[in-house]
N, CA, C and O atoms as CSV, one atom per row, in Angstrom:
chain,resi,resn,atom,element,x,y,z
A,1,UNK,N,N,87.463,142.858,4.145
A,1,UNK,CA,C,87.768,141.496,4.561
A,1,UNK,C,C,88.380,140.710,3.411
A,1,UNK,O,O,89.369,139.994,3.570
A,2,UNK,N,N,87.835,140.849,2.393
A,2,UNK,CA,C,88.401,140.112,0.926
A,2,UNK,C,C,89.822,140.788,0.827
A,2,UNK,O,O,90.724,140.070,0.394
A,3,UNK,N,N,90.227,142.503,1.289
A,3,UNK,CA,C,92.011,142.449,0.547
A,3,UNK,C,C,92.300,141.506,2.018
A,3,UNK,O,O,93.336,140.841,1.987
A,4,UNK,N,N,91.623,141.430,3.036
A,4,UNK,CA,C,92.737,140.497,4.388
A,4,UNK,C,C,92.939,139.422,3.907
A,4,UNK,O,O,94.044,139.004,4.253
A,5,UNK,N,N,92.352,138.679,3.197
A,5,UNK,CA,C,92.035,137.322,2.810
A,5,UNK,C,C,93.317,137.017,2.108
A,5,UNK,O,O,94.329,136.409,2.457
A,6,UNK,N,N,92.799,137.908,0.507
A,6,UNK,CA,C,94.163,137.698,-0.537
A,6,UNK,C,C,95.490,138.201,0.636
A,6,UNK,O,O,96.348,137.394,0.995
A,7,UNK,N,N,95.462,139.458,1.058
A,7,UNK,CA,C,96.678,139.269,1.157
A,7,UNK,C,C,97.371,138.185,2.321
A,7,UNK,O,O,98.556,138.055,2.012
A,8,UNK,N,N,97.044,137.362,3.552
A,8,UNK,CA,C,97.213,136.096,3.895
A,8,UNK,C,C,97.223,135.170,3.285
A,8,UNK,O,O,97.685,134.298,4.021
A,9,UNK,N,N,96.880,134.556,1.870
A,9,UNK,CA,C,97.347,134.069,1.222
A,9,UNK,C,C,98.680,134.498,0.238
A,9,UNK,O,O,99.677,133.822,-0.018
A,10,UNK,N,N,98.355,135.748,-0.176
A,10,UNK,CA,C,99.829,135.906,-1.099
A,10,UNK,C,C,101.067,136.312,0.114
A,10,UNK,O,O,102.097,136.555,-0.514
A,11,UNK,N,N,101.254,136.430,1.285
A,11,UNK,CA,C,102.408,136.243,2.472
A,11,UNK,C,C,102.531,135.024,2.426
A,11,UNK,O,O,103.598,134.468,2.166
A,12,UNK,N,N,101.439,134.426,2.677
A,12,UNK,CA,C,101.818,132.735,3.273
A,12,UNK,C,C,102.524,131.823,1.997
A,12,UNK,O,O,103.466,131.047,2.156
A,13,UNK,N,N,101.814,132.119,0.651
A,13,UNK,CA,C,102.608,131.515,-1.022
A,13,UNK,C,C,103.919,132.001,-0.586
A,13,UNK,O,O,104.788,131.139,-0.454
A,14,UNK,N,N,104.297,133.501,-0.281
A,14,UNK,CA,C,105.540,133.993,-0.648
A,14,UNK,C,C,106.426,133.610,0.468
A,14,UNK,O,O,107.541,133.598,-0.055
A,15,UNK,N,N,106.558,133.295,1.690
A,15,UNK,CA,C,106.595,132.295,2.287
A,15,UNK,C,C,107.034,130.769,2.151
A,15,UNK,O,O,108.073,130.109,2.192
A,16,UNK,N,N,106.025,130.626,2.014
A,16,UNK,CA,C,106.102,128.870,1.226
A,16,UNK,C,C,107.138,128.832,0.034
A,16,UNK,O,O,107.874,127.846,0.044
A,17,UNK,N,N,107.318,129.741,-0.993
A,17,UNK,CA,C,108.279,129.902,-1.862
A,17,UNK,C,C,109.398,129.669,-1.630
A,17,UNK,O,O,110.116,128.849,-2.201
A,18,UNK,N,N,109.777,130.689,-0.370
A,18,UNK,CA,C,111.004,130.928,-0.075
A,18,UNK,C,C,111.715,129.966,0.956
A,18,UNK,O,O,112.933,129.858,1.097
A,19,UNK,N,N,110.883,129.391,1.545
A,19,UNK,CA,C,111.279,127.745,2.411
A,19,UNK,C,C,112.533,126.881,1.333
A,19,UNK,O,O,113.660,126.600,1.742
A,20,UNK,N,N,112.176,126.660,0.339
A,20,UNK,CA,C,112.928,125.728,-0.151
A,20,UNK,C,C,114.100,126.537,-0.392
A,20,UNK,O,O,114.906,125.629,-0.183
A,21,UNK,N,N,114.939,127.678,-0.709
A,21,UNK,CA,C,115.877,128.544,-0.349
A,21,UNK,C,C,116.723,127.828,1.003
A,21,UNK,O,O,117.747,127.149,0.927
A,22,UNK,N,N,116.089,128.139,2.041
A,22,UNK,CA,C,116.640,127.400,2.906
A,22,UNK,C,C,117.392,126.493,3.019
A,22,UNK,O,O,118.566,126.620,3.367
A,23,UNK,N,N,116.575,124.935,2.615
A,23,UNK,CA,C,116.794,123.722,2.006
A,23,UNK,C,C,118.213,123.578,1.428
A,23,UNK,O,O,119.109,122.829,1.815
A,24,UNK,N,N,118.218,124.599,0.259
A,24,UNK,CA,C,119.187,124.595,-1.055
A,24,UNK,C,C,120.637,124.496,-0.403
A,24,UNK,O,O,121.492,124.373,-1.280
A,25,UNK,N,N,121.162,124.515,0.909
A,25,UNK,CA,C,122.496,124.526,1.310
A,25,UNK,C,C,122.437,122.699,1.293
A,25,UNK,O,O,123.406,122.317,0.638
A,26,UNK,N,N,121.857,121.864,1.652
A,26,UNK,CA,C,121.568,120.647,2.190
A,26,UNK,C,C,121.849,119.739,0.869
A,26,UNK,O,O,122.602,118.767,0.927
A,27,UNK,N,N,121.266,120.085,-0.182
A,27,UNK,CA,C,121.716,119.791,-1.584
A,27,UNK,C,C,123.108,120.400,-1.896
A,27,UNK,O,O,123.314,120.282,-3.104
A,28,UNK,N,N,123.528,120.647,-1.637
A,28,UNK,CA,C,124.800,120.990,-2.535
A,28,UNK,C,C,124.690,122.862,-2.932
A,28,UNK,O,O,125.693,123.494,-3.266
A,29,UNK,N,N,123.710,123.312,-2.844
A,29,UNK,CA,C,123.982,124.693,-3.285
A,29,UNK,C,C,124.063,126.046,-2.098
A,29,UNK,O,O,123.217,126.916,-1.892
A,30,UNK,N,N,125.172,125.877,-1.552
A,30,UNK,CA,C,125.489,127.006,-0.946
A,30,UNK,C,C,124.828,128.474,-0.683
A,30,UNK,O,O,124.413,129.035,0.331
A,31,UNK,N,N,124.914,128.818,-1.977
A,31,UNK,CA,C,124.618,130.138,-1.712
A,31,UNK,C,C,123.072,130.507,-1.732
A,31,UNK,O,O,122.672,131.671,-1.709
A,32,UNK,N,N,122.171,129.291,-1.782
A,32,UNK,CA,C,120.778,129.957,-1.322
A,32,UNK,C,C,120.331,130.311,-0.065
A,32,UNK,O,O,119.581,131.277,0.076
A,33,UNK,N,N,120.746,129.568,0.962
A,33,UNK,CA,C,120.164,129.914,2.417
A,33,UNK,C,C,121.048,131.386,2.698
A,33,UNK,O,O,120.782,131.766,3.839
A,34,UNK,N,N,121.852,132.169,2.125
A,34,UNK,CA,C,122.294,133.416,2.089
A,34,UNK,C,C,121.221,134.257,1.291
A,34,UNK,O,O,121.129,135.476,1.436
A,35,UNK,N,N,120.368,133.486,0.388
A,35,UNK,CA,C,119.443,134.265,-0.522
A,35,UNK,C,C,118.520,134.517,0.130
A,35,UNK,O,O,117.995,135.630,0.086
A,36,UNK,N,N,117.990,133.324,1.076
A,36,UNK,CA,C,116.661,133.144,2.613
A,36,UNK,C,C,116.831,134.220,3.156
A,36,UNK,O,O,116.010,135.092,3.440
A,37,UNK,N,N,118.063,134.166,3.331
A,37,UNK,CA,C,118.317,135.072,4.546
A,37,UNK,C,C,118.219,136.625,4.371
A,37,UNK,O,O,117.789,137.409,5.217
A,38,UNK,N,N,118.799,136.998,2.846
A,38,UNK,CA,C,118.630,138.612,1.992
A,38,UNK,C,C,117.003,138.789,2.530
A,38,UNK,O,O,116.538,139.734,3.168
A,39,UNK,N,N,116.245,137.444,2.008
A,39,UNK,CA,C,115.152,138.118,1.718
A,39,UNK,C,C,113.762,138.402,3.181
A,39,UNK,O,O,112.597,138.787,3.077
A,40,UNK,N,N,114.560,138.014,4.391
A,40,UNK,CA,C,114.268,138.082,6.063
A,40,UNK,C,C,115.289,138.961,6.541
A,40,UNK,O,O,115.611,138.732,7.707
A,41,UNK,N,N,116.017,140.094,5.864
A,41,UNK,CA,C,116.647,140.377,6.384
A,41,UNK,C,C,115.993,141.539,7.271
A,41,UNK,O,O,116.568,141.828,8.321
A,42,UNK,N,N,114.459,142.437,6.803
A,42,UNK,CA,C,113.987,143.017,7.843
A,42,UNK,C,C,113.545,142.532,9.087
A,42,UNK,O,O,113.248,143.308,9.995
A,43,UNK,N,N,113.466,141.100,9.219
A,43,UNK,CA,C,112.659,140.522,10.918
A,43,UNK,C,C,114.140,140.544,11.361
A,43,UNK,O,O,114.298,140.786,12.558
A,44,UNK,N,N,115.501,140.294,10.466
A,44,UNK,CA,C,116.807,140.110,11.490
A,44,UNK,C,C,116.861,141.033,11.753
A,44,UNK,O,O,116.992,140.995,12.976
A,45,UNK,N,N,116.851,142.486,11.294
A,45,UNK,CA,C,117.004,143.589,12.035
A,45,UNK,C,C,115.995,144.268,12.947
A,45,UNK,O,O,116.208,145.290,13.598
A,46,UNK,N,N,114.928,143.602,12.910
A,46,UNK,CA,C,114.265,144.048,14.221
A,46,UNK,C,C,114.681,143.106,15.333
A,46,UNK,O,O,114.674,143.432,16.520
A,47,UNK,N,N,115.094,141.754,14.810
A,47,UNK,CA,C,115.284,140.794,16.388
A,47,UNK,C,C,116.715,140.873,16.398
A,47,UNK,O,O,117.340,139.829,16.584
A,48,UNK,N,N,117.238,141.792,16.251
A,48,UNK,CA,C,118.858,142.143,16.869
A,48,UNK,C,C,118.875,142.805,17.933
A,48,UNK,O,O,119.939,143.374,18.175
A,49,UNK,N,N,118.119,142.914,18.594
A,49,UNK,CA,C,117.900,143.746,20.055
A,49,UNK,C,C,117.266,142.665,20.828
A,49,UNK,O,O,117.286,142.914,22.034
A,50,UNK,N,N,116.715,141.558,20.527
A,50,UNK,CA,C,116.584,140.324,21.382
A,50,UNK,C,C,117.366,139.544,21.119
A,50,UNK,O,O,117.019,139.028,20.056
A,51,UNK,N,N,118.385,139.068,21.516
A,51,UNK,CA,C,119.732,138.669,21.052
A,51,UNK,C,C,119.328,137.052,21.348
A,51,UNK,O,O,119.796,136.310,20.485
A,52,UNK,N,N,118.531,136.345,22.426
A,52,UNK,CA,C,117.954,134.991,22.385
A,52,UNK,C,C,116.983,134.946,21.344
A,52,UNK,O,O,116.552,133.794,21.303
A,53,UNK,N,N,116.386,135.728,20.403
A,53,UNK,CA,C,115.393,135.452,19.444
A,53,UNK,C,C,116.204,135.624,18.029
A,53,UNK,O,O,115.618,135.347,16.982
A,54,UNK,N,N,117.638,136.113,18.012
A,54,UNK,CA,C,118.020,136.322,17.048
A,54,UNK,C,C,118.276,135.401,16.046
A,54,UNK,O,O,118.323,135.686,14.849
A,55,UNK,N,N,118.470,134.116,16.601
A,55,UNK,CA,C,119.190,132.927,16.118
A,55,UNK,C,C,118.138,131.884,15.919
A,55,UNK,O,O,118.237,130.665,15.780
A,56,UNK,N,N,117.034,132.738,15.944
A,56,UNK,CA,C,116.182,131.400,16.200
A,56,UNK,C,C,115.347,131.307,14.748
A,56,UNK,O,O,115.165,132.348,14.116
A,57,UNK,N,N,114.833,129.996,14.228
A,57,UNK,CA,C,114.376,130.310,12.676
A,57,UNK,C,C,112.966,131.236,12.787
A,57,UNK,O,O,112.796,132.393,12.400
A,58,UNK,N,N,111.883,130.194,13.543
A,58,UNK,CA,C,110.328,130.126,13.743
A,58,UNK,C,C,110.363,131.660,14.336
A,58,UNK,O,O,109.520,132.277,13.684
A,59,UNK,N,N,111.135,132.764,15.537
A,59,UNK,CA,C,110.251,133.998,15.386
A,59,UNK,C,C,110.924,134.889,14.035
A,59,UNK,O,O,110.224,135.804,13.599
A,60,UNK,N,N,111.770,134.725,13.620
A,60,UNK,CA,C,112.133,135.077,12.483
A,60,UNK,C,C,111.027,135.249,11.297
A,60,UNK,O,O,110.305,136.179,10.940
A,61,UNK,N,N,111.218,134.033,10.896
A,61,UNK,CA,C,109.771,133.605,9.924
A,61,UNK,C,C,108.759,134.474,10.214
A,61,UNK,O,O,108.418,135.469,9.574
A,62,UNK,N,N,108.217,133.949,11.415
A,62,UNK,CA,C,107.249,134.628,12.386
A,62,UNK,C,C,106.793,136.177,11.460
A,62,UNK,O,O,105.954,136.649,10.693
A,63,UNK,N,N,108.226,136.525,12.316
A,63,UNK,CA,C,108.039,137.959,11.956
A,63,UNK,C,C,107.921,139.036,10.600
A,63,UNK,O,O,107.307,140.084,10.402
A,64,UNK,N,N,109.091,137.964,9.581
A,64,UNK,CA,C,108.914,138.166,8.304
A,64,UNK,C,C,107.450,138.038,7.497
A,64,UNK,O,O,107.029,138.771,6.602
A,65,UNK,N,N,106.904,137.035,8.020
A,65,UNK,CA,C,105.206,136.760,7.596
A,65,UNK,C,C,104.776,138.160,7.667
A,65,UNK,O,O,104.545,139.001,6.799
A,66,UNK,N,N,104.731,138.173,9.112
A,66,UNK,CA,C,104.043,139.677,9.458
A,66,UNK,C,C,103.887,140.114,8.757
A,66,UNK,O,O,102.777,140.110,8.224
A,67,UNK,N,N,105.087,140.893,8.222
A,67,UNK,CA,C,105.983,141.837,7.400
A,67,UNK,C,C,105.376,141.707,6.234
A,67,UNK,O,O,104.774,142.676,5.772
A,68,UNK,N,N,105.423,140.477,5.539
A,68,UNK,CA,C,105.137,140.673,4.042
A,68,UNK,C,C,103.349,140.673,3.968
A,68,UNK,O,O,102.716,140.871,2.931
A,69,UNK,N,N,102.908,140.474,4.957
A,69,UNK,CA,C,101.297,140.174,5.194
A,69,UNK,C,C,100.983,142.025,4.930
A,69,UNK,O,O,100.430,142.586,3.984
A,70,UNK,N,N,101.687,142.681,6.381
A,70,UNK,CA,C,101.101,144.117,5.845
A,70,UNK,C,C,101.851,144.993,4.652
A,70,UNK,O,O,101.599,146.126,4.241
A,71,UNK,N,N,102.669,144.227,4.329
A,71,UNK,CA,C,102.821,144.812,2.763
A,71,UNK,C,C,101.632,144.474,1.482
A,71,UNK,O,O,101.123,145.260,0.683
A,72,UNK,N,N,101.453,143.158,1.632
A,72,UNK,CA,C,100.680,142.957,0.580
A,72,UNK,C,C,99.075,143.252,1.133
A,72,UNK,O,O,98.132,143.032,0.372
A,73,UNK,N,N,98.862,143.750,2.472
A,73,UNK,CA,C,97.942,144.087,2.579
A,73,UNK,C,C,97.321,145.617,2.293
A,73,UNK,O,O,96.211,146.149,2.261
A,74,UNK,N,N,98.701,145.989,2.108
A,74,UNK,CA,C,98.833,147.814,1.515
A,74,UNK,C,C,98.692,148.145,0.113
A,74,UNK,O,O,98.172,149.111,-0.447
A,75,UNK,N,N,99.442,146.829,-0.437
A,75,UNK,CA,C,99.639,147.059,-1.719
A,75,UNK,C,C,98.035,146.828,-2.275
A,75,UNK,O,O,97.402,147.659,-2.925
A,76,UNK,N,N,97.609,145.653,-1.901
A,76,UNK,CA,C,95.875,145.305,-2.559
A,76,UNK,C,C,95.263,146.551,-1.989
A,76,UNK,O,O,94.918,147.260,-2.934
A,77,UNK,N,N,94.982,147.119,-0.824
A,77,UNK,CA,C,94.255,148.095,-0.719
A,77,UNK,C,C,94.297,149.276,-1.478
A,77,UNK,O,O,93.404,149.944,-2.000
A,78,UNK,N,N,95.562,149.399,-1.429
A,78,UNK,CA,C,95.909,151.035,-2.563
A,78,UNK,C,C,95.090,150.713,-3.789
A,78,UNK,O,O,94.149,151.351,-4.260
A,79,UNK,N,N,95.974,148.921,-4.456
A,79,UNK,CA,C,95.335,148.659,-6.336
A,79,UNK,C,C,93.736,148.817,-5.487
A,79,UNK,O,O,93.094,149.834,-5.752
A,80,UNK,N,N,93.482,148.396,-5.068
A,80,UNK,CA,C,91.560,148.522,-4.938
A,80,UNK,C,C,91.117,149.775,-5.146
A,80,UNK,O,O,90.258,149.887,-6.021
A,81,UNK,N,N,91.576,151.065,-4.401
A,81,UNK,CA,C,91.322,152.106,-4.165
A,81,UNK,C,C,91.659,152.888,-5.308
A,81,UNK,O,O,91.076,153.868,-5.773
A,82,UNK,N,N,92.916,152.176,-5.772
A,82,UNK,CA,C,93.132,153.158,-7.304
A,82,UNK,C,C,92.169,152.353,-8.595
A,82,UNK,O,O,92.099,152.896,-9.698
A,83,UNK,N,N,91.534,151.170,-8.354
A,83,UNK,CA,C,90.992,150.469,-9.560
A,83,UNK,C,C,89.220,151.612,-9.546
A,83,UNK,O,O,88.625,152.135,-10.488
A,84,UNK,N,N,88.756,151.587,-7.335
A,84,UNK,CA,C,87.442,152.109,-7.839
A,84,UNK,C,C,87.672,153.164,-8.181
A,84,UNK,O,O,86.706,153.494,-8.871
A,85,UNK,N,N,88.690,154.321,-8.127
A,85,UNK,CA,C,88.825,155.529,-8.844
A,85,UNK,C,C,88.654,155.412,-10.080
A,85,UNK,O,O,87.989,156.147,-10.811
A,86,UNK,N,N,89.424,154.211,-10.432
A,86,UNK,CA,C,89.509,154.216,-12.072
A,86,UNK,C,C,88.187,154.448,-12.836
A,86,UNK,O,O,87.950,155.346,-13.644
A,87,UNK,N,N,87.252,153.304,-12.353
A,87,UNK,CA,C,86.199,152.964,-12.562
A,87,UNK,C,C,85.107,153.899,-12.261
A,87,UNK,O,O,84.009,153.418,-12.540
A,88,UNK,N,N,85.073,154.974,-11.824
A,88,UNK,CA,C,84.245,155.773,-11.222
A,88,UNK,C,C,84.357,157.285,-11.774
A,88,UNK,O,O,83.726,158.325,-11.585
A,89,UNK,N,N,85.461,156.900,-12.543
A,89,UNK,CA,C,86.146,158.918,-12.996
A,89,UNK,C,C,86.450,159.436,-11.793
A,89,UNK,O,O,86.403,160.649,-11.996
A,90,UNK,N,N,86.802,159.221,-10.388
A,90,UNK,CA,C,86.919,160.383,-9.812
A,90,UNK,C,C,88.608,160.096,-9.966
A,90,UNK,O,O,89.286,159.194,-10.458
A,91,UNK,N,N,88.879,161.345,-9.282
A,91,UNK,CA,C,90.641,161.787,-9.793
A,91,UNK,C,C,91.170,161.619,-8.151
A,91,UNK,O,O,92.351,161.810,-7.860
């Protein structure tokens, strides 16, 4: 329950990070909402086969959350699993 925890928080930070990317065309800097977009580019290629969800921000996001949720929920489980090895001598 504790790696679900951290990792819903470190999706939702990384997330929250990347919002203001977005933003950055609205100010004057062009080429960040192309940077937003690099970094969602796996939820665009799964919602290219729903062609009404493609364009849309919120299942996008949506889906990118997902995405980075069970990544960082893989990644803490593995470091856990490789820290109690560490800690334990087994190989």
């Amino acid at each position: 329950m504790k790696i679900f925890l951290k990792a819903l928080f470190w999706s939702i930070g990384f997330e929250v990070l990347l919002f203001p990317l977005l933003l950055g065309g609205y100010i004057g800097l062009p080429f960040l909402p192309y940077l937003f977009l690099a970094f969602h580019f796996p939820a665009l290629c799964l919602l290219e086969h729903w062609p009404g969800l493609a364009y849309e921000w919120i299942p996008m996001v949506l889906l990118q959350w997902m995405i980075w949720f069970l990544l960082f929920a893989a990644f803490l489980a593995l470091a856990d699993k490789l820290r109690g090895e560490h800690q334990t001598g087994r190989t």
